[in-house]
C-alpha positions as CSV (number, residue, x, y, z in Angstrom):
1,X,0.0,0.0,0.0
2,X,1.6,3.4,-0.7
3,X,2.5,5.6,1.7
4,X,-0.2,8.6,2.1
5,X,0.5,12.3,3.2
6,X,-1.4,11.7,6.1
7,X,1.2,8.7,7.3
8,X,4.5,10.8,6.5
9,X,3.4,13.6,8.2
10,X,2.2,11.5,11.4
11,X,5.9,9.5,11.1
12,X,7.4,12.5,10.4
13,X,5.8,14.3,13.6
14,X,7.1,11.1,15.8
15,X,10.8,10.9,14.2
16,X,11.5,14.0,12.7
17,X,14.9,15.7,13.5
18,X,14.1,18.7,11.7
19,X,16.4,21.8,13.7
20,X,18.3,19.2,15.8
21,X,21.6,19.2,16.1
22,X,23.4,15.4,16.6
23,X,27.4,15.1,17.4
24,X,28.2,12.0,17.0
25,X,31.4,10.9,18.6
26,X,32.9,8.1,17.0
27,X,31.2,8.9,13.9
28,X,34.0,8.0,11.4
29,X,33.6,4.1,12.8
30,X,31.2,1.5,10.6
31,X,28.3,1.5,13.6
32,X,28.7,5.0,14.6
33,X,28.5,6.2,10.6
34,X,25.5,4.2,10.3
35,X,23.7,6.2,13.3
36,X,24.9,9.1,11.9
37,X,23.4,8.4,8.6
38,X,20.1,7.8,10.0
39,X,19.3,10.8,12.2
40,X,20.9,12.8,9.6
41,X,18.0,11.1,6.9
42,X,15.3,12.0,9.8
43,X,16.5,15.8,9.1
44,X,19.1,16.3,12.1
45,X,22.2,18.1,11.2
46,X,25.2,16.4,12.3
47,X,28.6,16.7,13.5
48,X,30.9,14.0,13.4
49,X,33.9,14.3,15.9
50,X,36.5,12.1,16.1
51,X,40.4,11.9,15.8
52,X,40.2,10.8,12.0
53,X,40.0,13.6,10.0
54,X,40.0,11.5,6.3
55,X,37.4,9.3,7.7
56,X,35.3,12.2,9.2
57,X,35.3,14.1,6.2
58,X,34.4,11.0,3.8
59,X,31.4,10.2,6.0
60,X,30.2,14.1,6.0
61,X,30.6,13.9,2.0
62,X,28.4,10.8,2.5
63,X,25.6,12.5,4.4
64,X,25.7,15.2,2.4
65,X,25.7,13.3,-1.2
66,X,22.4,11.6,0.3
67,X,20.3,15.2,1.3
68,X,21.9,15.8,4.6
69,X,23.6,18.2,6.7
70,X,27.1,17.5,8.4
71,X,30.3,18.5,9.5
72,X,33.5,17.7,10.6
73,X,35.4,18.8,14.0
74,X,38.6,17.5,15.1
75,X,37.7,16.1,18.9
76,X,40.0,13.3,20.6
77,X,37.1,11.5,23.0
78,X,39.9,11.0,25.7
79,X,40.5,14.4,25.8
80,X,38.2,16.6,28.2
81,X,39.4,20.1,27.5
82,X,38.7,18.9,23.3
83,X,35.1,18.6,25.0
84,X,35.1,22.0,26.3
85,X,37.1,23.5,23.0
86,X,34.2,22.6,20.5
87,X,31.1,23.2,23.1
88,X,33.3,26.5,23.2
89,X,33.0,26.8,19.4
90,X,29.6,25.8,18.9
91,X,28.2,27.8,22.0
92,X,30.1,31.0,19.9
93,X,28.2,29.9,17.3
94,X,24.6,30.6,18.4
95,X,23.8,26.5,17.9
96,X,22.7,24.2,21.0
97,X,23.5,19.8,21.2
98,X,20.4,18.4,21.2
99,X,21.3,15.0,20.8
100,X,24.7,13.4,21.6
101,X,25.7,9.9,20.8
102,X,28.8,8.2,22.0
103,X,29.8,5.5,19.7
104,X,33.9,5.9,20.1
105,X,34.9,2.0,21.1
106,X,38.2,-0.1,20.6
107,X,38.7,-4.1,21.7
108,X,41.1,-6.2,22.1
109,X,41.2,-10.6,21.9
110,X,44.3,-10.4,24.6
111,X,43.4,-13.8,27.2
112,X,42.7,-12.1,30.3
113,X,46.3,-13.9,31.9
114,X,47.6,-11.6,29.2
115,X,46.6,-8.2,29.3
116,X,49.0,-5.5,30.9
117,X,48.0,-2.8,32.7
118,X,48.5,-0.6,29.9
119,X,46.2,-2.4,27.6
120,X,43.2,-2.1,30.4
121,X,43.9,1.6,31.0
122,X,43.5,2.4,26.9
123,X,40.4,0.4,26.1
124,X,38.9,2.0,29.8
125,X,39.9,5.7,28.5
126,X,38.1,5.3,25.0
127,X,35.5,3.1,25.9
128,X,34.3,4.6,29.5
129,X,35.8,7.7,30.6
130,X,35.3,9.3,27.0
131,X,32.1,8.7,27.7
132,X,32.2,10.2,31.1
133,X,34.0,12.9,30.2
134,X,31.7,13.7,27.2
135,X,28.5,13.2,29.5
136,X,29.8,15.6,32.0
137,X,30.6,18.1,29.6
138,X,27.8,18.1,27.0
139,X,25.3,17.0,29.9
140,X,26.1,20.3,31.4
141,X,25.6,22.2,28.7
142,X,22.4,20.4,27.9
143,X,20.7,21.2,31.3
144,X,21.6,24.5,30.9
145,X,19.7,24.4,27.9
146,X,16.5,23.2,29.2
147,X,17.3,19.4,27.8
148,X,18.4,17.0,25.1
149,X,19.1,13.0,24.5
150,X,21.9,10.9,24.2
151,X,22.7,8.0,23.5
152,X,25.5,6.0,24.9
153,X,26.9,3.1,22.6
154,X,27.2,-0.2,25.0
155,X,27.4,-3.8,24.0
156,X,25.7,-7.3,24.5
157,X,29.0,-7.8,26.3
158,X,27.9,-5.6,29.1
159,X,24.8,-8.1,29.7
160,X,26.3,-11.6,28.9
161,X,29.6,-12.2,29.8
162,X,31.5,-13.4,26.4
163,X,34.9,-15.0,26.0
164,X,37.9,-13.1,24.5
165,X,36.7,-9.4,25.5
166,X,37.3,-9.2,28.8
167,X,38.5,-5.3,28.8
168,X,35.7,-4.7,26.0
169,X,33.1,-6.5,28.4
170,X,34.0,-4.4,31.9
171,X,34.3,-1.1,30.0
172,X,30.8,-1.6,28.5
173,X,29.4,-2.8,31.6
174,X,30.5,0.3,33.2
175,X,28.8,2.5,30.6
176,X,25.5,1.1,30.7
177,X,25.9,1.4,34.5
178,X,27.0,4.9,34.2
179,X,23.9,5.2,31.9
180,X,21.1,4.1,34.1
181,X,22.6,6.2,36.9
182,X,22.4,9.7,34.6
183,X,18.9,8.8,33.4
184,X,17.7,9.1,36.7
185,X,19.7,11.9,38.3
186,X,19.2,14.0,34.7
187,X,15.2,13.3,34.4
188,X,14.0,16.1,36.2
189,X,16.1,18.8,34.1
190,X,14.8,16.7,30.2
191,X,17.9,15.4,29.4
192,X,17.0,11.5,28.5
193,X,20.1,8.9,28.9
194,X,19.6,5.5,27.5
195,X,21.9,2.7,25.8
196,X,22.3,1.2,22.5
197,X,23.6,-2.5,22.2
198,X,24.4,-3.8,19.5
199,X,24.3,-7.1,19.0
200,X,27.0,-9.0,16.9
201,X,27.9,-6.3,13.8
202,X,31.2,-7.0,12.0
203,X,33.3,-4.0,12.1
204,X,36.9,-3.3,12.3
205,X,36.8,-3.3,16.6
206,X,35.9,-7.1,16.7
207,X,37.4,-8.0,13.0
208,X,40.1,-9.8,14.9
209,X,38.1,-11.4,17.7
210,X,35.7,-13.3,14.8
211,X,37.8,-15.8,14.1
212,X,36.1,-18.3,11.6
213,X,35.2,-21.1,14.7
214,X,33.4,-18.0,16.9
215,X,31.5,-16.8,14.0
216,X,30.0,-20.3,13.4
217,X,29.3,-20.0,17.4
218,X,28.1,-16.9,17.3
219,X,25.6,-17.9,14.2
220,X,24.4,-20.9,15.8
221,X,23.3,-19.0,18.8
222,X,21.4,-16.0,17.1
223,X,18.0,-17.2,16.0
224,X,17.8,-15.2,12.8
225,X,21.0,-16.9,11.9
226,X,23.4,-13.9,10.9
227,X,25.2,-10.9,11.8
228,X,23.6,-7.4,12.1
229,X,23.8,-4.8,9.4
230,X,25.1,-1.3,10.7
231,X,21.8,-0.2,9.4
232,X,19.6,-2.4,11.1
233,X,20.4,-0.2,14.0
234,X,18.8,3.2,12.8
235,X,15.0,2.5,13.8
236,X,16.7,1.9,17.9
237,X,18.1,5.1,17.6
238,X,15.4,7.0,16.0
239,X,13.8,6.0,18.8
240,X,15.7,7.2,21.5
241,X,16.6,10.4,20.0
242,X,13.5,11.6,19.3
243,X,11.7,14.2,21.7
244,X,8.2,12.4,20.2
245,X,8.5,8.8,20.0
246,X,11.1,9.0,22.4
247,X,10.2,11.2,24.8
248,X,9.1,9.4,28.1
249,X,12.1,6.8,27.4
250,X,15.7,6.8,29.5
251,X,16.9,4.4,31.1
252,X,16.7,2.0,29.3
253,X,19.1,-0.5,27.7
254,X,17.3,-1.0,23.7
255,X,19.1,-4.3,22.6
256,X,19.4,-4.8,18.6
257,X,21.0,-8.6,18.6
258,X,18.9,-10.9,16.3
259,X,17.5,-12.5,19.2
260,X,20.9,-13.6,20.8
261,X,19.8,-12.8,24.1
262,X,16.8,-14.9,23.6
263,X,18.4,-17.8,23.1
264,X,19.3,-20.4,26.1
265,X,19.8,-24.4,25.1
């Protein structure tokens, strides 16, 4: 049946991102491009930050070849005062953050006999306390500004424990942790904090972890029987960046896994 007027304008009313701005941290990565792609399609202008300046401007050129608006801003997640430089710049700029996702993210296969201190410290500095840091500082500004969303990227890993990732796995866990805890202290000023895991999604994080005898694993215990497209995830995050559809949701951990976690024996 084709779509009517009447249906795109009610759809549009729910998930329209119309006047929003999204920085999306970790944007130049295969899952973070992909949520950048889709709230830039619901009409949010985005801004991908990240450390990779050739792989942020490709994925602008992307979102803009397809209708949409982006840009690029140089921003090391690890870094707070690269936080307060561009809320700096964009707070000189007249513009506000309506809607911050954290999708920056590295793994590691290292057997957990194995991994130095070091090791911990780095995949704990990207994967949690840039996501602190950028929830502090963005957080702030967003109360200030009478609210937003975000959305923080965690993992199946931070549910389930799963071989091979034990850094990955704590890290994550912390963040949905963190999560839940902001939803409920930030509620009363309208900032909403929820959690996006993704299921199993090849990308270039957890290319070397998939070794050939854990895909077959991981395929036999996902009821549809195969891996997640990056694109698969843009309805969750429509969702939970929308002041509409979204708007009495945080919390909350929205799991995208192909029916992984339903599976037991």
């Amino acid at each position: 049946m084709p779509e009517t007027s009447s249906s795109t304008d009610y759809l549009q009313s729910l998930f329209g991102l119309s006047g929003r701005l999204a920085v999306v941290i970790g944007g130049t990565g295969k899952l973070g491009g992909a949520l950048a792609d889709a709230l830039a399609g619901a009409g949010a202008t985005i801004l991908i930050a990240g450390r990779d300046e050739p792989a942020g401007e490709e994925a602008v050129a992307r979102i803009r070849a397809a209708g949409g608006a982006a840009e690029f801003r140089s921003l090391d997640a690890t870094r707070r005062e690269d936080h307060q430089a561009l809320i700096g710049e964009l707070r000189r700029e007249g513009r506000r953050c309506d809607i911050l996702v954290n999708a920056a993210g590295v793994n590691s296969a290292t057997p957990f006999l194995d991994i130095s201190d070091e090791e911990w410290e780095r995949i704990f500095d990207v994967n949690l306390r840039a996501v602190q840091r950028a929830c502090q500082e963005f957080g702030r500004w967003m109360i200030d500004s009478g609210g937003g969303a975000i959305i923080n990227i965690a993992s199946l890993s931070a549910i389930v424990p799963l071989s091979r990732v034990f850094t990955y796995s704590a890290s994550k866990a912390a963040v949905l942790n963190l999560t839940l805890n902001l939803a409920r202290e930030w509620a009363p000023f309208g900032v909403r904090v929820n959690a996006l895991s993704p299921g199993f999604f090849p990308a270039e994080q957890n290319r070397k972890v998939l070794t050939p005898d854990r895909q077959s694993s991981i395929l036999t215990h996902t009821p549809m029987g195969r891996f997640g497209e990056p694109q698969e995830l843009a309805g969750a995050a429509l969702l939970l960046a929308s002041e509409q559809a979204g708007r009495f949701i945080t919390g909350i951990n929205l799991v995208v896994d192909g029916g992984f976690m339903a599976q037991t024996i």
